[in-house]
C-alpha positions as CSV (number, residue, x, y, z in Angstrom):
1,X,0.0,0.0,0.0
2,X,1.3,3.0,-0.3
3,X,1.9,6.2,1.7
4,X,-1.2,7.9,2.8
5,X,-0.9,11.7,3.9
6,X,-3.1,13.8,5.8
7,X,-4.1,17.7,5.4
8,X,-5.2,18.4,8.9
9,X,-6.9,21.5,10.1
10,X,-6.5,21.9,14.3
11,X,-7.2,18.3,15.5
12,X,-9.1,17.2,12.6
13,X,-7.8,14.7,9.9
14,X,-8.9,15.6,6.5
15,X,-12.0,13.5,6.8
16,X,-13.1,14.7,9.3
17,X,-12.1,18.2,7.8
18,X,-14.1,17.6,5.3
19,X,-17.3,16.3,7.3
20,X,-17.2,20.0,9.0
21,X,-16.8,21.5,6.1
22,X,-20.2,19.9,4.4
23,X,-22.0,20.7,7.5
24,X,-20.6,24.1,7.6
25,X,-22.2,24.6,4.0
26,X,-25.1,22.1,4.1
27,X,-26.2,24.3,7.3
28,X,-25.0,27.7,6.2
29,X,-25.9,28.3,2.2
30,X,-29.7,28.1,2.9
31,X,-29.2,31.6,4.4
32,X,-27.3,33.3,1.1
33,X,-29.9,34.3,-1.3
34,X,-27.9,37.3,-3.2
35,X,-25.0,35.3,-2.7
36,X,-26.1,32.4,-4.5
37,X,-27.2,34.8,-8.0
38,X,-23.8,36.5,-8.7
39,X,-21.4,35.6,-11.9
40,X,-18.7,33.0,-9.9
41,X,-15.6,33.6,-9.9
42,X,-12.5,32.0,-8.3
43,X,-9.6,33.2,-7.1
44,X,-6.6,30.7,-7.9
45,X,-4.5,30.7,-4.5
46,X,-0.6,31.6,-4.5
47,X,-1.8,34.4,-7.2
48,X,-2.9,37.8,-5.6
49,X,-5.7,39.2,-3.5
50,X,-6.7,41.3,-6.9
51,X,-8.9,39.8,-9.6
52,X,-10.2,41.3,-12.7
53,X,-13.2,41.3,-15.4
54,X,-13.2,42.7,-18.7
55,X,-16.1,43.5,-21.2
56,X,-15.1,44.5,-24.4
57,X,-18.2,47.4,-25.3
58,X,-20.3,45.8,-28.4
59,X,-19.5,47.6,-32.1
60,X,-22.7,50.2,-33.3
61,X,-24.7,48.7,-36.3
62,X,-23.1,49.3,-39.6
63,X,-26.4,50.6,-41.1
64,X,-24.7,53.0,-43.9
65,X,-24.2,51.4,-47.2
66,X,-20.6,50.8,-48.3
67,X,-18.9,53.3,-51.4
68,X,-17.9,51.6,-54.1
69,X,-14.5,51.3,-54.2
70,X,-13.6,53.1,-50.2
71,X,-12.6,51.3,-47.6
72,X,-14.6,52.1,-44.3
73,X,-12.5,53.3,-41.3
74,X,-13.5,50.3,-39.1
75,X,-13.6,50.0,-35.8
76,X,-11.0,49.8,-31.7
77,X,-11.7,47.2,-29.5
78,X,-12.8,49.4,-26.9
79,X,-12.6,47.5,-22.9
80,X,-13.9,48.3,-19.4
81,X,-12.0,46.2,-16.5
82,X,-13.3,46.1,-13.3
83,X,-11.5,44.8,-10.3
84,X,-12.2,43.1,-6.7
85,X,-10.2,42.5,-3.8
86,X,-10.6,39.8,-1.7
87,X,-11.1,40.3,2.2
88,X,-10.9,37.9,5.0
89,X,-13.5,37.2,6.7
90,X,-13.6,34.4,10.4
91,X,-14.5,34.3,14.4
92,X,-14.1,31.2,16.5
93,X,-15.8,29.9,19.2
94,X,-14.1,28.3,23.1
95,X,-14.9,25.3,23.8
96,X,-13.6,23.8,27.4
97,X,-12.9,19.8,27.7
98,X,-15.8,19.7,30.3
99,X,-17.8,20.8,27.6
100,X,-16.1,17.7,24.8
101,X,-16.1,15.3,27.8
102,X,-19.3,15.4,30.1
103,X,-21.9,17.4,28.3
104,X,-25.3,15.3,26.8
105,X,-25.7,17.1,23.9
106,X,-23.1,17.2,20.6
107,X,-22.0,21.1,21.6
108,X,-19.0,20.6,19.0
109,X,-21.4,20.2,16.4
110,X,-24.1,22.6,17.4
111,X,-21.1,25.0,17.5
112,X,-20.6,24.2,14.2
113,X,-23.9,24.7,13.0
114,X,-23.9,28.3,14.8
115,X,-20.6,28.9,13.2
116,X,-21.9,28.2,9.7
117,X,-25.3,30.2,10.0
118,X,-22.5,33.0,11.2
119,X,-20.6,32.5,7.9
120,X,-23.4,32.3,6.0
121,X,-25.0,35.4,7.0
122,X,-21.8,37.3,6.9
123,X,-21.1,36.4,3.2
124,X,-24.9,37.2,2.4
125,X,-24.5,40.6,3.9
126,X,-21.0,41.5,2.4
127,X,-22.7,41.0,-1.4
128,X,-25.7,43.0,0.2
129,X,-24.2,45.5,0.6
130,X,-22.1,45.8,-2.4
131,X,-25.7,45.5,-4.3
132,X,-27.2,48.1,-2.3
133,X,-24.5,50.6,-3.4
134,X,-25.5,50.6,-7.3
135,X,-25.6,53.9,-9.1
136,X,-28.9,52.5,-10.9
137,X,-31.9,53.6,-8.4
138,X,-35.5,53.5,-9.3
139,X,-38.0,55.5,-6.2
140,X,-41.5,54.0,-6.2
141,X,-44.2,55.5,-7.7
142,X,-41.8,57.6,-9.4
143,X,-40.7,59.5,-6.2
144,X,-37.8,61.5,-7.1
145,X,-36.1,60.9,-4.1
146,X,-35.2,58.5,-1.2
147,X,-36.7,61.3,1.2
148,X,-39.9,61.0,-1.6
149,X,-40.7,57.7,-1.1
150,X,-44.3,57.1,-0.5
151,X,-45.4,53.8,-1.9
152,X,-44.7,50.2,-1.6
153,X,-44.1,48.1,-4.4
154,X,-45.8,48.4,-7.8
155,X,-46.6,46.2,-10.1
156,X,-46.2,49.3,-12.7
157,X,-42.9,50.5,-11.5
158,X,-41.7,47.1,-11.9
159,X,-42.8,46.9,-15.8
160,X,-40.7,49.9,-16.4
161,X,-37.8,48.5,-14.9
162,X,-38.3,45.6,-17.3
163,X,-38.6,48.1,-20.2
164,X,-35.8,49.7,-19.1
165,X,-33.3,46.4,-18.8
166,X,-34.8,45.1,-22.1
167,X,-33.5,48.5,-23.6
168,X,-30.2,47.8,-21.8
169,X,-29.8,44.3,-23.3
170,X,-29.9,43.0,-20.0
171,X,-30.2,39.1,-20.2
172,X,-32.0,37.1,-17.5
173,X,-30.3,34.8,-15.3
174,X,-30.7,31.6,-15.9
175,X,-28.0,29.7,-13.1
176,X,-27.7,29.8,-9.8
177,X,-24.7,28.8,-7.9
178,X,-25.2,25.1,-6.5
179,X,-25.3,24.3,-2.8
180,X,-22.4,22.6,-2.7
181,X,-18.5,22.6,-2.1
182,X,-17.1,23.1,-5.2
183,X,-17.5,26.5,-7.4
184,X,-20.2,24.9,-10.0
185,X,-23.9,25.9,-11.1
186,X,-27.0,24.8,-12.0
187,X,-29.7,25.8,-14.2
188,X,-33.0,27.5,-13.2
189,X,-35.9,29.0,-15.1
190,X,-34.6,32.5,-17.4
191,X,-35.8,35.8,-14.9
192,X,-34.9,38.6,-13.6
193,X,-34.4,37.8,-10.1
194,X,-35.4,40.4,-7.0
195,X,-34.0,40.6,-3.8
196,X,-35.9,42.3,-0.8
197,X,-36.9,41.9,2.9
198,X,-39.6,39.6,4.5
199,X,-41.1,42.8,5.6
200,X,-42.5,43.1,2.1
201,X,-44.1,39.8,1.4
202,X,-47.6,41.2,1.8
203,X,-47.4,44.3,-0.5
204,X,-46.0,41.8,-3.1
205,X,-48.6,40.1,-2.8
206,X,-51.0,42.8,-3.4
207,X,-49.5,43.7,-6.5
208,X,-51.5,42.9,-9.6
209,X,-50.1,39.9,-11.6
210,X,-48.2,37.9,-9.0
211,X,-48.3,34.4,-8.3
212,X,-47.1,32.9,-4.9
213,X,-45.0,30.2,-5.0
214,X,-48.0,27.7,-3.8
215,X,-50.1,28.8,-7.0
216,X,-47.2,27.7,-9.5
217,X,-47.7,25.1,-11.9
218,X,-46.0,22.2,-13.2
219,X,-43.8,24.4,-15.6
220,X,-42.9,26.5,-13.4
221,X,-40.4,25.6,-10.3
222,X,-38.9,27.5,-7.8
223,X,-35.1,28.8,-8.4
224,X,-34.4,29.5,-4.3
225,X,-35.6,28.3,-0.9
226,X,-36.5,31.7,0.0
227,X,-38.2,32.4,-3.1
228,X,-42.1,33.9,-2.3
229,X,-43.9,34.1,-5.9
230,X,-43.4,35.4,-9.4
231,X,-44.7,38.0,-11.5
232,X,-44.0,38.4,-15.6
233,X,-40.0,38.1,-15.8
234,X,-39.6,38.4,-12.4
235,X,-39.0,36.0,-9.2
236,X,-38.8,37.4,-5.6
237,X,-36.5,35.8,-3.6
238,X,-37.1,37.6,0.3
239,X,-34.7,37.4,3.5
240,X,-34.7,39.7,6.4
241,X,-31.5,40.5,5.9
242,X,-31.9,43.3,3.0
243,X,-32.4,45.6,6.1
244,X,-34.0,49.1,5.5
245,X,-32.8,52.7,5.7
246,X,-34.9,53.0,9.1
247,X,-37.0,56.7,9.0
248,X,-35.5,57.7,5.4
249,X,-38.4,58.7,4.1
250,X,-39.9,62.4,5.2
251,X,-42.5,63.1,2.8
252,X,-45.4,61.1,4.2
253,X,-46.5,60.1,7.9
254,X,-48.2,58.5,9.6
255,X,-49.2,54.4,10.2
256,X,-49.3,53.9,6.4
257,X,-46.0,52.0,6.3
258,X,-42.9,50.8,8.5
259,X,-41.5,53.6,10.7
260,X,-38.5,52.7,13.1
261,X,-38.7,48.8,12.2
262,X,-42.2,49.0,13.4
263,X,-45.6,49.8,13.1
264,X,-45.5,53.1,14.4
265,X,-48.1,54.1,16.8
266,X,-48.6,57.7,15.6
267,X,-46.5,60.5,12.8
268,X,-43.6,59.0,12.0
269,X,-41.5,58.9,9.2
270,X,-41.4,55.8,6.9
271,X,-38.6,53.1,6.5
272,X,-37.3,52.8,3.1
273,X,-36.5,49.3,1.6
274,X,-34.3,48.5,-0.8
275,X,-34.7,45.7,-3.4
276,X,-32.2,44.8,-6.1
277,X,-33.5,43.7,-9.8
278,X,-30.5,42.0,-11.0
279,X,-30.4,40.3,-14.6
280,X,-27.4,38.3,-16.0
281,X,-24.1,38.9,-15.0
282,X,-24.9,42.1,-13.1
283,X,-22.3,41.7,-10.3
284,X,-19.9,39.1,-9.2
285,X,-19.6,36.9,-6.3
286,X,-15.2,36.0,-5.5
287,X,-14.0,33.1,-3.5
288,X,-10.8,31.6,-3.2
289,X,-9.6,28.4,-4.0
290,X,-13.0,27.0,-4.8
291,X,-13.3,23.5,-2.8
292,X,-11.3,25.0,0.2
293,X,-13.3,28.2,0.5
294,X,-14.3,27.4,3.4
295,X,-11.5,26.6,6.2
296,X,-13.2,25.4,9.1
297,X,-11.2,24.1,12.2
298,X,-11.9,22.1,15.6
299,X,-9.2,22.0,18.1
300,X,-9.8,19.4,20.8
301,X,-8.5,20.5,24.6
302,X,-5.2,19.6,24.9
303,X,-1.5,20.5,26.9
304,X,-0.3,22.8,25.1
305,X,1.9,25.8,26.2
306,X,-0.7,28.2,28.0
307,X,-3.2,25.7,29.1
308,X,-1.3,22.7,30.5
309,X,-4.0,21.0,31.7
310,X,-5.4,21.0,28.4
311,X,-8.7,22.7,29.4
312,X,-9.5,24.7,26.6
313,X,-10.3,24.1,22.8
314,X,-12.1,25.8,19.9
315,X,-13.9,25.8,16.5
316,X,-13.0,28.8,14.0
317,X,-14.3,29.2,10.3
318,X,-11.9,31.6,7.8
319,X,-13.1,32.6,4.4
320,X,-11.5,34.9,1.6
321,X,-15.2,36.4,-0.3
322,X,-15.9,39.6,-2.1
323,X,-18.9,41.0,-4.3
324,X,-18.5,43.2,-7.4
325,X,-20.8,45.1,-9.3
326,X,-20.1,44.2,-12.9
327,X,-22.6,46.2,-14.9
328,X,-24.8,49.1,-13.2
329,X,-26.9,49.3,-16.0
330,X,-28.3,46.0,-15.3
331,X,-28.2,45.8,-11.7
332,X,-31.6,48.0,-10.1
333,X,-32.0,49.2,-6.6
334,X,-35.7,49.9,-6.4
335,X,-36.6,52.0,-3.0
336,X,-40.0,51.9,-1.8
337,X,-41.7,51.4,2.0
338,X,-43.4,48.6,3.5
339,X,-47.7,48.7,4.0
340,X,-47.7,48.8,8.3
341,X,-51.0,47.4,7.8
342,X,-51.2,44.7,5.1
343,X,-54.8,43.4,4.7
């Protein structure tokens, strides 16, 4: 036979690296919804914290008739690269041998599920906020501003935003990335997918034209977990983590809508939410070195230099991540408030 070698991370062999590491994702990736729509891209390791894109700008129709005889001027490749940076992103938890030894529940594995949720949510709410800082910002009911806002979601406003991505070229997205340890995808129906928080489920609802997800038919499945309905090229996909600007809005009051991330009791200003249309390769998701990603560890109590008696242990999670917005033109922030009162 010959020689086996181990990659260990803390105490763990590789298999049981690996076991961690599944759970860490099995548990963590139902949380990531924006996370999970992005272009994937992979970082090779030993390279550079740096990656880049490039889109080469399409050529205008050549609509004018050629001279007989004269050579047209032609055409530059003209480019537009856009870079990321990596960041690091961990914690770890203590965990004391009384805890490994005596205790009658699996604490190193609850820790571990608490330790993916934690990843999860932190990689969800780096790419939020990368989406929520798009140049491309549509108020509802045509409100000029974020201070404007006045209305929750409308099924009109979100027709123009179609019209308006059509006009763009925008494609719809038609992969997601899979639930799984390596860097792959898989196939879901074509749409223009929308992020936003729980809070709005209702007013969605209310909009003329959309289906909830219990009302779809045979040709039609879901694309996420936390997917709510569809309506025309659209899917919502809600999580309560696309928080609002709390009391952005000053031109109405009252208990219309949200105020303070609550139903406010008397005048008060309304919260504005932010959702995100994107379409097809609208911004990009960055990981490094695709199957180890993730780099979870479990150190078992042991004498070591500082703890002697061996009293003291710990389970830590470190991931490289970024988000990148790849084309503003096809990435949509649409601000409007939440109905305080849904009927």
């Amino acid at each position: 036979m010959g020689d086996t070698t181990y990659s260990t991370a803390g105490d763990l062999g590789y298999r049981s690296t690996g076991l961690v590491k599944k759970r860490l994702l099995k548990r963590g990736n139902y949380l990531m919804v924006a996370a999970m729509f992005g272009q994937p891209f992979t970082q090779p390791t030993n390279t550079s914290l740096t990656g880049k894109w490039r889109r080469y700008e399409n050529f205008p129709t050549a609509e004018a008739p050629l001279s007989e005889g004269v050579t047209p001027p032609g055409r530059k490749l003209t480019k537009t690269d856009i870079t990321s940076t990596l960041r690091q992103y961990g914690d770890w938890a203590e965990l004391t041998d009384v805890v490994f030894d005596t205790h009658e529940d699996d604490i190193p594995m609850e820790t571990v599920d608490l330790c993916s949720e934690q990843m999860a949510e932190t990689v969800e709410l780096v790419t939020v906020s990368v989406q929520k800082s798009g140049s491309n910002v549509v108020y509802a009911n045509n409100a000029g501003s974020r201070a404007a806002v006045n209305a929750p979601p409308l099924a009109g406003d979100f027709k123009r935003i179609e019209r308006a991505l059509s006009k763009d070229k925008a494609m719809k997205i038609t992969s997601r990335i899979s639930a799984s340890q390596l860097v792959s995808t898989e196939g879901i129906d074509p749409s223009y997918v929308v992020f936003g928080h729980t809070d709005l489920k209702a007013d969605l609802e209310s909009m003329d034209g959309f289906t909830p997800v219990r009302n779809y038919g045979d040709a039609m499945k879901t694309i996420h977990q936390s997917e709510v309905g569809g309506m025309g090229a659209f899917r919502f996909l809600l999580t309560p983590l696309f928080e609002p600007w709390l009391l952005a809005a000053t031109s109405s009051s009252g208990t219309t809508y949200l105020s303070n991330g609550d139903i406010p009791s008397s005048a008060g200003y309304p919260d504005v939410y932010p959702m995100i249309v994107a379409a097809k390769d609208s911004y990009g998701v960055v990981r490094l070195q695709g199957q180890n990603a993730v780099r979870p560890a479990m150190v078992k109590p042991k004498p070591v230099q500082g703890d002697p008696l061996g009293q003291l242990g710990f389970i830590s999670w470190k991931l490289y991540y970024t988000a990148v917005i790849l084309n503003s033109s096809w990435l949509v922030r649409y601000e409007c408030a939440a109905t305080a009162n849904p009927t």
